[in-house]
Every structure is written in structure tokens, then in C-alpha cells.
N, C-alpha and C positions, 0 to 999 in steps of 0.2 A: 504494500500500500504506500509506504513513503519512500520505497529506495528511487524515485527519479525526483526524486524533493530536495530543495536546495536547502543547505545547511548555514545556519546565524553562530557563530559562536557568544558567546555572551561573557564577557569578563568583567566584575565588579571595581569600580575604581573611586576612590576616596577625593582625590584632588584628579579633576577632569583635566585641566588647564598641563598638569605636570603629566599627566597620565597622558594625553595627545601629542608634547611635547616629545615624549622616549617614543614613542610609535611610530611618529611621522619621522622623527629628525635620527635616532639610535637607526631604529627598523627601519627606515625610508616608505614604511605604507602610506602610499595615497588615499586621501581624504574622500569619503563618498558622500558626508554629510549629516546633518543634526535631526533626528525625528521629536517628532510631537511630544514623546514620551522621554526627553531628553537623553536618549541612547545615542551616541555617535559613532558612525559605521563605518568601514574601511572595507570597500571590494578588493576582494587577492583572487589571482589565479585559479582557477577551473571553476569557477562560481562561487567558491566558497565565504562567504562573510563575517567580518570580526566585527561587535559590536561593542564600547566600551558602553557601562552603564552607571552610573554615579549611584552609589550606595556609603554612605553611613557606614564607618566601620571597616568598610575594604570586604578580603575574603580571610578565610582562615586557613583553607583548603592547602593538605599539607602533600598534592599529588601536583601533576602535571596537566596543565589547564589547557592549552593549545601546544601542539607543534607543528614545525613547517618543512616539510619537508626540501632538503635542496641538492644539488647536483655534486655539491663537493664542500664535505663537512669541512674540511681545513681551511679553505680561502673562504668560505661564511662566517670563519671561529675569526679569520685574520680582518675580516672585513666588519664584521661587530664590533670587535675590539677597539677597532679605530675609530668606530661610531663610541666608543665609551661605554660599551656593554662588560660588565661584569661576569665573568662564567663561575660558576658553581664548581666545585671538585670534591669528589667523593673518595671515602676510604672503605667500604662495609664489605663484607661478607657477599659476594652475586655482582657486586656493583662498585667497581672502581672506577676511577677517569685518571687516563695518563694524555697530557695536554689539555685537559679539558671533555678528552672524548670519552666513552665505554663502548664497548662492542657487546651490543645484545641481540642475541644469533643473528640473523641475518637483516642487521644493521648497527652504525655507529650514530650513537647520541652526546649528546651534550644540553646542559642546561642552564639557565638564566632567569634570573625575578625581574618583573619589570618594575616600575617605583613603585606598584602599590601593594607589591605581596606577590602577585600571579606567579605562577613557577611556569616559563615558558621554557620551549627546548627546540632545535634544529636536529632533525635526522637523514642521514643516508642511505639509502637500501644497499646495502655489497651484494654482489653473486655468489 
């Protein structure tokens, strides 16, 4: 019934102004614009929609909220960076990061918060 249904994501954001700010200028996402319901939206690639939404509080959520997938984790990790992006590095048990990446089966991740808490991440698929 919904698989040819377009997908919103929805990420909770405390300070809109700082929150659009790391989005468009860090992430380089183009702007799609402000709804009624004060949600502001960013169109990405294959249809898919990021919507930030101004909440009270932020999120809490101690998972992985969006990620994007791209063509080459390493010049993404070198090209964030430069944009001022902060990456995550792990030590646990299933889940290390050496540079920033993990290799979990057949793909390499890496992860990043954006100002307001969201835990974002870029992955690769390997063969």
C-alpha cells in the first residue's frame, strides 16, 4: 500500500535558525521551504524529504535518525570536515570507527550530531 509513497523524514530541532544554518551551510542541503505548520523542508535526491521541525526540548533519541547514503565515504568524511562537521568515534564491543568509519557487513559508516542532538550518519555500500 505505501511502498511507491514518498518519504518526509522528520527531525526535531530546538533552535531552527542554528538548526538550518549546519544543514544548508555544514551539509550544503538546498532549501525547499517553510510550511504552514512551521516545518522547514529540504528536497534531496530520489525524492526523499528532510523536514526540520521546531520542538521544545530537541530529541532524546539515542539511535541514528537519518542517513545519507554517498558514493565515497572518505572524501564525504574529508568534505564535512571542512564544512566543520564533527564525527563521532567509537570504541564498543561490534562497533569500532578507525578514521571515523566502521565497517558493518556490507557497508562502511560513520556518524555525526547535528546542533540539536540528531545523531546523523553517511554510509557506503562495499561489494
Amino acid at each position: 500500500m505505501l511502498s511507491n509513497a514518498l518519504v518526509t523524514t522528520i527531525l526535531p530541532v530546538m533552535n531552527m535558525e542554528r538548526a538550518r544554518d549546519f544543514y544548508e551551510n555544514k551539509l550544503g542541503l538546498k532549501p525547499a521551504g517553510l510550511k504552514p505548520d512551521g516545518k522547514f523542508v529540504y528536497a534531496i535526491g530520489g525524492g526523499a524529504v528532510l523536514a526540520l521541525f521546531p520542538k521544545e526540548g530537541g530529541t532524546k533519541a539515542e539511535h541514528t535518525a537519518i542517513s545519507f547514503q554517498v558514493p565515497d565515504i572518505v572524501a564525504a568524511i574529508h568534505d564535512l570536515k571542512d564544512s566543520g562537521v564533527v564525527f563521532e568515534d567509537y570504541d564498543f564491543p561490534g562497533l569500532k570507527t578507525i578514521d571515523h568509519v566502521c565497517v558493518l557487513g556490507a557497508e562502511k559508516a560513520a556518524w555525526f550530531k547535528d546542533t540539536e542532538g540528531n545523531y546523523l550518519c553517511i554510509h557506503e555500500d562495499i561489494a
